[in-house]
C-alpha positions as CSV (number, residue, x, y, z in Angstrom):
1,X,146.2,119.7,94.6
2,X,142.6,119.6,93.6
3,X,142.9,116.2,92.3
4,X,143.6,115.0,96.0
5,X,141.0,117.5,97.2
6,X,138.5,115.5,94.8
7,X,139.7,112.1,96.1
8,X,139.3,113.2,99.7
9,X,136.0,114.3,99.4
10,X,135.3,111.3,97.5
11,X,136.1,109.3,100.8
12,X,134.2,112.1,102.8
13,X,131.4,113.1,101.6
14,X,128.3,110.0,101.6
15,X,125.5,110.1,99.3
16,X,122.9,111.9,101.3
17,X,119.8,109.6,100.3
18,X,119.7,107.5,103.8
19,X,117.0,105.2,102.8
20,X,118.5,101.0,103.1
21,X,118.4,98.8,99.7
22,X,115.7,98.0,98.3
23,X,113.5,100.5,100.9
24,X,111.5,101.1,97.9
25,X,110.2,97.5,97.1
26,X,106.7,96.8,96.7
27,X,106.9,93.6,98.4
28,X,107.5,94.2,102.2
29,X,109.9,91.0,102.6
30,X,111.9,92.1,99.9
31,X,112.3,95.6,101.6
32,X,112.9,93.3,105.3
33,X,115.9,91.1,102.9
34,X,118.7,93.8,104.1
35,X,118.1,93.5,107.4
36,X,117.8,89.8,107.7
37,X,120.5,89.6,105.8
38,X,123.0,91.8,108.2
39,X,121.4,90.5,111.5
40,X,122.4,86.8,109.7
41,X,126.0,88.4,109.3
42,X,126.8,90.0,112.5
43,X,125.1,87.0,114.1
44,X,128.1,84.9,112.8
45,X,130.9,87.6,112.2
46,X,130.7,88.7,115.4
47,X,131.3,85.7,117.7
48,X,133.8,84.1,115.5
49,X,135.6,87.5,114.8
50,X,136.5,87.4,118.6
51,X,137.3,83.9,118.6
52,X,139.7,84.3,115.9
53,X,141.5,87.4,117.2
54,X,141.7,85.8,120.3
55,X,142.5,82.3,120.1
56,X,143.6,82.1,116.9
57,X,146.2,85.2,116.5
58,X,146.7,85.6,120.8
59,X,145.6,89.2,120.8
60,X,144.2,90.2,123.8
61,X,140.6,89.8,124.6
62,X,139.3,93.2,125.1
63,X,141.4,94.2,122.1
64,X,140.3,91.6,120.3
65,X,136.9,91.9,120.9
66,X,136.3,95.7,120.0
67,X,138.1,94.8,116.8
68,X,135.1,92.4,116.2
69,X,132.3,94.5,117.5
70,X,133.4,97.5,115.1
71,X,134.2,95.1,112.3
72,X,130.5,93.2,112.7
73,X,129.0,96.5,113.8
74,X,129.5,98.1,110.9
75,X,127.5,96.2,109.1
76,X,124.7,97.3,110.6
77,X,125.3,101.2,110.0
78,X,126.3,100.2,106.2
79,X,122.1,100.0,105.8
80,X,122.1,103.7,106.5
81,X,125.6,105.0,106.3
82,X,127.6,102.7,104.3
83,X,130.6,105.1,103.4
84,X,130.4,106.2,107.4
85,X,130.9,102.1,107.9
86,X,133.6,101.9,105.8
87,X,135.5,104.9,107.2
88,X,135.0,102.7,110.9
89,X,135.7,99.4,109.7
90,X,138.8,100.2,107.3
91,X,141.1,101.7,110.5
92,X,140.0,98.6,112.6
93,X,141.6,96.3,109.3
94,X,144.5,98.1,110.2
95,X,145.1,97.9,113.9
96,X,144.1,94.3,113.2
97,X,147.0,93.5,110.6
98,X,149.4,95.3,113.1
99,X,148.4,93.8,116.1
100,X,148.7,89.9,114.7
101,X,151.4,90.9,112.1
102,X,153.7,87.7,112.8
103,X,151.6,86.2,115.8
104,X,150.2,83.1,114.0
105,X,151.7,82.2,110.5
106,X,149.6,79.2,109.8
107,X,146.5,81.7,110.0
108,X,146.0,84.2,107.0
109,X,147.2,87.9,107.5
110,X,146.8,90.7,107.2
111,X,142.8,89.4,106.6
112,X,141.4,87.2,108.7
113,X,138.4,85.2,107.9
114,X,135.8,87.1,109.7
115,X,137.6,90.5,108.6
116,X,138.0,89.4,104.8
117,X,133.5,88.4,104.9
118,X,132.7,91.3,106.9
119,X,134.9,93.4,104.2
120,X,133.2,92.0,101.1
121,X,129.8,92.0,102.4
122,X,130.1,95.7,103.2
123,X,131.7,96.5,99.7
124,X,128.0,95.2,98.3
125,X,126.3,97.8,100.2
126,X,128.7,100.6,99.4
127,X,128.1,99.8,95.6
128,X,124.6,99.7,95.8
129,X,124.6,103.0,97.5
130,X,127.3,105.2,96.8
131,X,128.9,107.3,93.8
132,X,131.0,106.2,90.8
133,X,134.0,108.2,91.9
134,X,133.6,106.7,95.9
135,X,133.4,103.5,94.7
136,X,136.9,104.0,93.1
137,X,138.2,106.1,95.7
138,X,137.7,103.6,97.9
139,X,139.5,100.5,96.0
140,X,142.1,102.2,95.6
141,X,142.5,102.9,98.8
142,X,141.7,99.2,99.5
143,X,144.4,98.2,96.7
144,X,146.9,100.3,98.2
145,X,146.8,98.8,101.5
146,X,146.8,95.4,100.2
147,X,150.1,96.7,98.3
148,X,152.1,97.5,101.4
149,X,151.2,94.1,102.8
150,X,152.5,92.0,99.9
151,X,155.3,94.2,99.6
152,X,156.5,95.0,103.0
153,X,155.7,91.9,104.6
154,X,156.9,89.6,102.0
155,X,157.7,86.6,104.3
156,X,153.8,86.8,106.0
157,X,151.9,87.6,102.7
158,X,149.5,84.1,101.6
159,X,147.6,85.9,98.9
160,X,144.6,86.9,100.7
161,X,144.8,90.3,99.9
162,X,145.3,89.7,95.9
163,X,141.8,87.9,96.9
164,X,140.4,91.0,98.5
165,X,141.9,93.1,95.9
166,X,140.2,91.2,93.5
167,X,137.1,90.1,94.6
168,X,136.3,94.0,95.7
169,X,137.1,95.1,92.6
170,X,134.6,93.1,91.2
171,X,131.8,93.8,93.8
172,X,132.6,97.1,93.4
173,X,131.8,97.1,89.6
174,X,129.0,94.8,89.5
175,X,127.3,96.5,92.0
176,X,127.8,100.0,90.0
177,X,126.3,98.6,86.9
178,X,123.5,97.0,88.5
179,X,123.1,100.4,90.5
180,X,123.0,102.3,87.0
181,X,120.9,100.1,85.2
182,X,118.4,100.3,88.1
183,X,118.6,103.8,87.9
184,X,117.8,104.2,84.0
185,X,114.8,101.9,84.9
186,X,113.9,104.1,87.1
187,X,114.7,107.3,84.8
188,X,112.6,105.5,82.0
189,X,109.6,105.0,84.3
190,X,109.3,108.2,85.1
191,X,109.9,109.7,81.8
192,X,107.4,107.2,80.5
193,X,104.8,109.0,83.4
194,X,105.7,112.1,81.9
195,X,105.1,111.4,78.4
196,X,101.5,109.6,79.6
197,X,100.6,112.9,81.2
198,X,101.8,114.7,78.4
199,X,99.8,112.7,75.9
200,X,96.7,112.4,78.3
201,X,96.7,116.9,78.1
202,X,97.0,116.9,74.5
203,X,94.1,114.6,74.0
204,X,91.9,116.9,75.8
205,X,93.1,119.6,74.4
206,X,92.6,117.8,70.7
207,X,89.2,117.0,72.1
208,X,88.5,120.3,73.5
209,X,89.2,122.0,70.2
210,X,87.1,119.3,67.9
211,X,84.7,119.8,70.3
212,X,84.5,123.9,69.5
213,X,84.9,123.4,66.1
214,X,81.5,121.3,65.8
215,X,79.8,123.8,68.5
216,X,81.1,126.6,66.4
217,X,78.7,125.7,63.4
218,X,75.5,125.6,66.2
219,X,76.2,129.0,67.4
220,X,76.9,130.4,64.4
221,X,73.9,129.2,62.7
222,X,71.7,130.4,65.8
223,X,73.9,133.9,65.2
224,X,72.8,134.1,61.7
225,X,69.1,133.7,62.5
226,X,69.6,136.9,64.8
227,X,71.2,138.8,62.6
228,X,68.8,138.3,59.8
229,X,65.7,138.8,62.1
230,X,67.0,141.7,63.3
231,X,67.9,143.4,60.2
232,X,64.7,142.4,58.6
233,X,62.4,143.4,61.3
234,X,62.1,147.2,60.3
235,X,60.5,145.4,56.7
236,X,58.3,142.9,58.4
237,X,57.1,144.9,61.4
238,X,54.9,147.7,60.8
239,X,54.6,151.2,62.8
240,X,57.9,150.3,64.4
241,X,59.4,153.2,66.1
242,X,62.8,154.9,65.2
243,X,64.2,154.1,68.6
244,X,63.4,150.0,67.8
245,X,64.5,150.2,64.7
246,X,68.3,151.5,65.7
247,X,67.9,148.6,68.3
248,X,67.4,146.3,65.7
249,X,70.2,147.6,63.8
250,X,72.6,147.3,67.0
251,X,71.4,143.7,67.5
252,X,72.1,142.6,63.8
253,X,75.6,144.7,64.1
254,X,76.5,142.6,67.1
255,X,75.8,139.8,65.7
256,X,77.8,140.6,62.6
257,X,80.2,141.2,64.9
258,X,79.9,138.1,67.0
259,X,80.1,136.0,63.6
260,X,82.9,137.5,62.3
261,X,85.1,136.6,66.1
262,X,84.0,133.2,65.8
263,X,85.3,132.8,62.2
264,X,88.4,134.0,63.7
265,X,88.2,132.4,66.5
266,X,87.5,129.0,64.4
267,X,90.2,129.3,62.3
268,X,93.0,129.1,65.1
269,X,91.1,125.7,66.1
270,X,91.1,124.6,63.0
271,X,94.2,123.3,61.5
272,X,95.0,122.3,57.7
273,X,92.9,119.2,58.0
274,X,90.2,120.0,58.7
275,X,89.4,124.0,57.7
276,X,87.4,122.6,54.3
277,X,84.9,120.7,57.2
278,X,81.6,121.9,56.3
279,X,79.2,119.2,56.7
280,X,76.2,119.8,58.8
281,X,76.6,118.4,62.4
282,X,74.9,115.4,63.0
283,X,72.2,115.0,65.9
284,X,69.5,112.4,67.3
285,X,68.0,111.9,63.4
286,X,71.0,110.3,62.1
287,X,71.6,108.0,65.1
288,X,69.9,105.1,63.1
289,X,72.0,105.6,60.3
290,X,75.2,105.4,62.9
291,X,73.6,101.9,64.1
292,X,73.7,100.4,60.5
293,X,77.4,101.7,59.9
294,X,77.8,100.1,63.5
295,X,76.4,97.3,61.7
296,X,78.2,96.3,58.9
297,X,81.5,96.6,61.1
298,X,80.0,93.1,63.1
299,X,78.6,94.6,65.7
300,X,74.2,94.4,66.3
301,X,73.2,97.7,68.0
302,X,69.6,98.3,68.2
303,X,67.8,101.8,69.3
304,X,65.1,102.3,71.7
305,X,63.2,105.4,72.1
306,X,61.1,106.2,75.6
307,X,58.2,107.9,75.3
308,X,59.6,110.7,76.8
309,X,62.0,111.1,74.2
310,X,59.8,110.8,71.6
311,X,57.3,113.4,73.2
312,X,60.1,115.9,72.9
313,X,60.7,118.8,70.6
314,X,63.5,119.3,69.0
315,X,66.4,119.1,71.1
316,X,69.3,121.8,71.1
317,X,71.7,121.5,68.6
318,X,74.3,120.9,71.0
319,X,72.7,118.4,72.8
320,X,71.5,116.5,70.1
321,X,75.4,117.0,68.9
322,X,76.6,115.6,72.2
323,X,74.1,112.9,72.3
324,X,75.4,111.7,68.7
325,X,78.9,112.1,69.7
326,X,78.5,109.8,72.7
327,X,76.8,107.0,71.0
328,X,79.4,107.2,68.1
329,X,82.5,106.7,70.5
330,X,80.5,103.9,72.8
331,X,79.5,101.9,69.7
332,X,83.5,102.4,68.6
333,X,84.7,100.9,71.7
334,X,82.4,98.1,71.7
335,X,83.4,97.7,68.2
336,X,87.5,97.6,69.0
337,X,87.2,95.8,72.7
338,X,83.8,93.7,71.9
339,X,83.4,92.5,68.5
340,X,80.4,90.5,67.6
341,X,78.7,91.7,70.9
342,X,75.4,93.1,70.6
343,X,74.6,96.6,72.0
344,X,71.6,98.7,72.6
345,X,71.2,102.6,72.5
346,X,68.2,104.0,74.7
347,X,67.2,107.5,74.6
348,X,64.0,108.6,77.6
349,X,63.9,112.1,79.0
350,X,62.2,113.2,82.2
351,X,63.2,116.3,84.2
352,X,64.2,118.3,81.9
353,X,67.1,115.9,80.8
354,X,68.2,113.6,78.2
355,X,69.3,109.9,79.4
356,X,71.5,108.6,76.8
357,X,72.5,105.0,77.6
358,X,74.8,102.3,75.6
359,X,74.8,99.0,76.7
360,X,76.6,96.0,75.1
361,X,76.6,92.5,76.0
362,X,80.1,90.6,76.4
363,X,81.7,89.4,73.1
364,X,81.0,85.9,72.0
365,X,83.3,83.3,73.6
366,X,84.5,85.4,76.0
367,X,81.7,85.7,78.7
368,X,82.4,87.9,81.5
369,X,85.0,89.8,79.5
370,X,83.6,93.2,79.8
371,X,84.3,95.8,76.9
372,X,85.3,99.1,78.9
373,X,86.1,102.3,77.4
374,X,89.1,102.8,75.7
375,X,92.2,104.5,77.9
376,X,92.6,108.3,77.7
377,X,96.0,108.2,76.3
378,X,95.4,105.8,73.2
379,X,93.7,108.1,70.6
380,X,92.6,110.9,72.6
381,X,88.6,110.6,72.3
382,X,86.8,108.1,74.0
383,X,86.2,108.6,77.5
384,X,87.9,112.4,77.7
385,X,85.6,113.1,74.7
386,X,82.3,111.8,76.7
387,X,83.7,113.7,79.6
388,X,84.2,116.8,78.0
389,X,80.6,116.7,75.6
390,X,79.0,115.7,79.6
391,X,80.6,118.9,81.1
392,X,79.6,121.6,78.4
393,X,76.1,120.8,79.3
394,X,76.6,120.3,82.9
395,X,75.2,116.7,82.7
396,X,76.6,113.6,84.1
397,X,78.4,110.6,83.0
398,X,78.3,107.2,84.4
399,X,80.3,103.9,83.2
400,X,81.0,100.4,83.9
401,X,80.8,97.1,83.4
402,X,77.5,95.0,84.0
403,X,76.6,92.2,86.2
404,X,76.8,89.5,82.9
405,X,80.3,91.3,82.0
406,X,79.2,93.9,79.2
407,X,79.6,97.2,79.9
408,X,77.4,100.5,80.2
409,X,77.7,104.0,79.1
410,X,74.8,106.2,81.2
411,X,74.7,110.0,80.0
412,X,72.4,112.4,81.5
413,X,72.1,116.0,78.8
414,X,70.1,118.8,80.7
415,X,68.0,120.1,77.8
416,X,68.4,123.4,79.0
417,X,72.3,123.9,80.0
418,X,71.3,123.7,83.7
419,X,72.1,120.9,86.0
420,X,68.9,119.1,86.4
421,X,69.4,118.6,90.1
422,X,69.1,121.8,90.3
423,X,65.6,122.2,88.9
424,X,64.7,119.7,91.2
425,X,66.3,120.8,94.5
């Protein structure tokens, strides 16, 4: 019993998407193909349908002509609906065999020309369309039917329903596999979107924790100098009072304190790798030891300083840090997308900011080929590393390719962790 409840519902129940083939085309006349193709279809079905029910088998003209308008006019509800088409046009297959069963025996039965195309065509659109277990439903209901003609009626059979047996069959199953392989295309793409996404979040997270790894060792070292002020202020500082001196001793406890959470804090950043890491962090003073390294790999990079940057003091650790780490990953790129380009690496400051800006020329022998910044999903630094540097400072990043096809890599660093709009505004 449930075995025809399953088959029944297979011929009931249509897939709900409604959307026609190939709705989801880029191109707009391959998503208009459908439709010219069943306006080309009912165009000729539907005149010669009626001709051929009515001149060719003598069934009567109103008759005759309903049989050819649901037969054609399916067609056009098959872009939609095409299990609902079938379910119209596969009663009106049979009223037609009855009503020319024996009228004409030169002409084929129980498929006539126009019924046997209109058939077939719609078969394409139910494979496209529907379910596995439809499609077969459906044949074998189409099988079954033909197997009652070339049984019963022996004497008026001509082999045009082996044809339709046949040729739907194949339809059918083309049709599914071409359905299914579109759809693991489509599966793939999307999976492939999800990975990209997937990899794009673990680079910034990878980013976000090199990042605080290499930050860590500035505050820390900045922590240090509190706590050993403080707890050597009471010996420096004469006449202190008891109250400041406990005050001092608070500050260098907290700052034990704060020390000893970063430690901790550093070590679930840190992974096997890289927990022996304790080289001193580079900053501005080693960016002309970067450009030789830059260098040797083929690539010419040359270092201008404004006055304004050379009138500074010292910068902040962590924007001297940031400022290093830019450069390094713009001269990378221009290494890996521009080699044998020449670049140059400015540094000027001026409201209270420092401009960092790499500019590279286009490669040799391929003018106008600009060198842009490596994707966010290839090694996970790059551009989400300048982003993420630009945004712990609250500065502001700006790239793109020039007018003679190199490419630019603007950074602006407030020197003091503010936005230096702000000062300005």
């Amino acid at each position: 019993m449930s075995t025809w409840k399953d088959f029944l519902r297979a011929l009931s129940e249509p897939v709900p998407d409604r959307r026609p083939p190939l709705a989801t085309a880029r191109r707009r006349w391959v998503r208009l193909a459908p439709y010219g193709a069943v306006l080309a279809m009912v165009g000729a079905l539907l005149p010669t349908g009626i001709v051929a029910f009515t001149r060719f088998y003598g069934v009567d003209p109103a008759l005759g002509t309903a049989l050819a308008t649901v037969q054609a006019g399916s067609l056009v509800l098959a872009l939609t609906r095409p299990l609902t088409a079938w379910q119209l046009m596969a009663p009106s297959v049979v009223v037609g065999a009855v009503v020319t069963h024996g009228s004409a025996a030169e002409q084929p039965w129980p498929w006539p020309v126009p019924t046997l195309l209109a058939y077939l065509f719609l078969m394409v659109f139910l494979a496209v369309r529907e379910r596995g277990r439809t499609l077969l439903a459906v044949w074998l209901v189409t099988l079954l039917g033909c197997s009652l003609s070339w049984t019963a009626f022996t004497a008026h059979f001509d082999g045009t329903s082996v044809v339709v047996a046949a040729v739907s069959a194949a339809v059918l199953l083309l049709g599914w596999s071409l359905r299914g392989r579109g759809e693991a295309q489509r599966l793939l793409a999307e999976q492939e979107q999800i990975s990209e996404a997937e990899r794009a979040g673990r680079a910034l997270l990878e980013e976000r924790a090199r990042i605080a790894r290499e930050l860590h060792d500035v505050v820390a070292h900045h922590m240090s100098v509190i706590a050993v002020q403080a707890d050597s202020a009471p010996y420096r500082l004469t006449g202190l009072p008891a109250e400041a001196v406990a005050e001092f001793g608070q500050i260098a406890t907290a700052a034990r304190g704060s020390l000893a959470e970063m430690r901790r804090l550093l070590g679930v950043l840190r992974s096997a790798d890289t927990a022996a890491d304790k080289a001193p962090q580079p900053g501005l003073a080693d960016l002309p030891r970067l450009l030789a390294t830059v260098g040797q790999a083929g690539v010419r990079a040359e270092l201008a300083v404004a006055a304004g940057a050379e009138a500074l003091d010292p910068v902040p650790e962590a924007v001297g840090l940031s400022a290093y780490r830019i450069v390094q990953e713009a001269l990378a790129n221009v290494v890996r997308h521009a080699p044998g380009a020449t670049a140059e690496v400015r540094l000027d400051a001026a409201d209270g900011a420092l401009t960092v800006r790499v500019e590279n020329a286009p490669p040799p022998g391929r003018p106008g080929k600009a060198a842009g910044v490596e994707s966010s999903g290839s090694t996970g630094q790059g551009l989400i590393g300048m982003r993420e540097r630009v945004r712990l400072l609250a500065g502001t990043l700006d790239t793109g390719p020039t007018a003679d096809g190199g490419y630019r890599v603007t950074a602006v660093l407030p020197l003091d962790g503010t936005d230096p709009g702000e000062s300005t505004a």
